[in-house]
C-alpha positions, 0 to 999 in steps of 0.5 A: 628260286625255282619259279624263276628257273622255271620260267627260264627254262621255259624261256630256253625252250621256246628259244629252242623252237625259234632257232628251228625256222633259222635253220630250215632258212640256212638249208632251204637256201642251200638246196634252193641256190644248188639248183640255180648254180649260186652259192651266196650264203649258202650255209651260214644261215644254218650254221648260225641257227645251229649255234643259236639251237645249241646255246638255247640247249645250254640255256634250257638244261641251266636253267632246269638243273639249276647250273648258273654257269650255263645260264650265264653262258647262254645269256651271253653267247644269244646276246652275241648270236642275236646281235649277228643274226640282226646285222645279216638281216640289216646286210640282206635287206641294204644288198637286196633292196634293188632289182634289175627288173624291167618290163617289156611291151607285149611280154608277160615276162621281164628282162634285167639288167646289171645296173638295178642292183646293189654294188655288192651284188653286182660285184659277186657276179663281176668282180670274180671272173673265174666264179662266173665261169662255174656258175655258168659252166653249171647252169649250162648242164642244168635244167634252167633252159633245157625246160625250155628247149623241151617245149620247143615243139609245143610253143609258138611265139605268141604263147611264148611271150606270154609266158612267165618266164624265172629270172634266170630263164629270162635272162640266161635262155634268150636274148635281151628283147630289145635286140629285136630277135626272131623267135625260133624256139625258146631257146634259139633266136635269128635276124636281130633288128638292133643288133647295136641296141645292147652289148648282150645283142653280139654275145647270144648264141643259139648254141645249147651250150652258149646262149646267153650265158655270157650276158650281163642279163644272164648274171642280172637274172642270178642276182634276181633270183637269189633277191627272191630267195632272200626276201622270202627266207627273211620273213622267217628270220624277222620273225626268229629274231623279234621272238628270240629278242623278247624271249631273251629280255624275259630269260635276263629278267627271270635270271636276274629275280633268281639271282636276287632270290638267292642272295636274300635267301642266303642272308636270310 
């Protein structure tokens, strides 16, 4: 019996230090997604990691003062937080699987477009006007094209295109490449040669506080970056889960053997 708590509560233990790397996830995606003006899943990442850190306190101090009731409580409640966190990932992954992406001739950098993401992103940036609008109205105050507008005097075109620009600055910053625009600056444009050649073509402005915020390049370079941000916090969560998933396994087995030892103990 007390083997067999041991073990449990070195189990819970672990399951502790696991759900530490669910959390810095939660808050590293919402401070990262603050600076880009996003707020998809901006907190239930860490929120679910808080209640995964809780369970496995329930868990490891059952296990250590032998209280079957709280061990009972936290086999149960990681079965169904675990369950959630593998639907999230299996979410994040079906949703983050396109990009808008595409390169341009001459240009170290890429433009995007709507059309390459999935429909439930596309809908986030299309389907609420008014959500938009805030994203927009912040990333017109934000640093995302001021950096730009900053080098103005220390950039020619040449040095420009082959910069390597974040999705955002690419497709919020400066007009589509296909519109055939004259660079100025990095954040102002003259003369394009195909005005017709994309709808965003009519809707650039040079104006620091209208640019492109208003094409559909500016919302693809949104979706790009928080692709970006997914795919890199979902290493650590693949990671948490598998971990939690085993340590789980071994915490039902080492439950189950102390249960057995104390039915034959109390007969014997």
């Amino acid at each position: 019996m007390a083997v067999s708590n041991n073990i449990t509560a070195c189990v819970t233990l672990l399951a502790l230090i696991c759900a530490v790397p669910v959390i810095a996830s939660g808050v590293w995606f919402a401070s990262a997604q603050g600076d880009e003006c996003a707020r998809l899943a901006r907190w239930p990442v860490a929120i679910l990691g808080g209640l995964l850190l809780l369970a496995a306190l329930a868990g490891f101090v059952g296990a250590y003062w032998n209280r079957r009731r709280l061990l009972a409580f936290y086999l149960f409640a990681m079965a169904a937080l675990i369950v959630l966190l593998i639907a999230l990932l299996v979410f994040a992954f079906a949703v983050t699987r396109g990009s808008g992406a595409y390169p341009v001739l001459g240009r170290a950098y890429d433009d995007y477009r709507l059309d390459g993401f999935s429909m439930w992103l596309r809908g986030y940036v299309s389907d609420d006007p008014g959500r938009w609008e805030k994203i927009k109205a912040c990333l017109a105050v934000s640093d995302t094209c001021k950096k730009l507008q900053r080098q103005a005097a220390f950039v020619n075109a040449e040095q420009f295109y082959q910069s390597r620009l974040a999705p955002l600055q690419s497709g919020c910053c400066k007009p589509p490449s296909v519109c055939g625009y004259t660079y100025v600056s990095p954040t102002v444009w003259t003369s394009p040669a195909r005005p017709a050649a994309d709808p965003d073509c009519g809707l650039w402005s040079s104006n620091p506080g209208q640019l492109c915020y208003e094409c559909e390049s500016c919302k693809a370079g949104l979706l790009e970056a928080l692709r970006d941000q997914w795919h890199k916090a979902n290493i650590a969560l693949v990671v948490a889960t598998v971990c939690l998933v085993f340590l789980y396994l071994i915490g039902c087995s080492a439950y189950k053997n102390a249960q057995a030892a104390a039915f034959f103990r109390h007969y014997k």
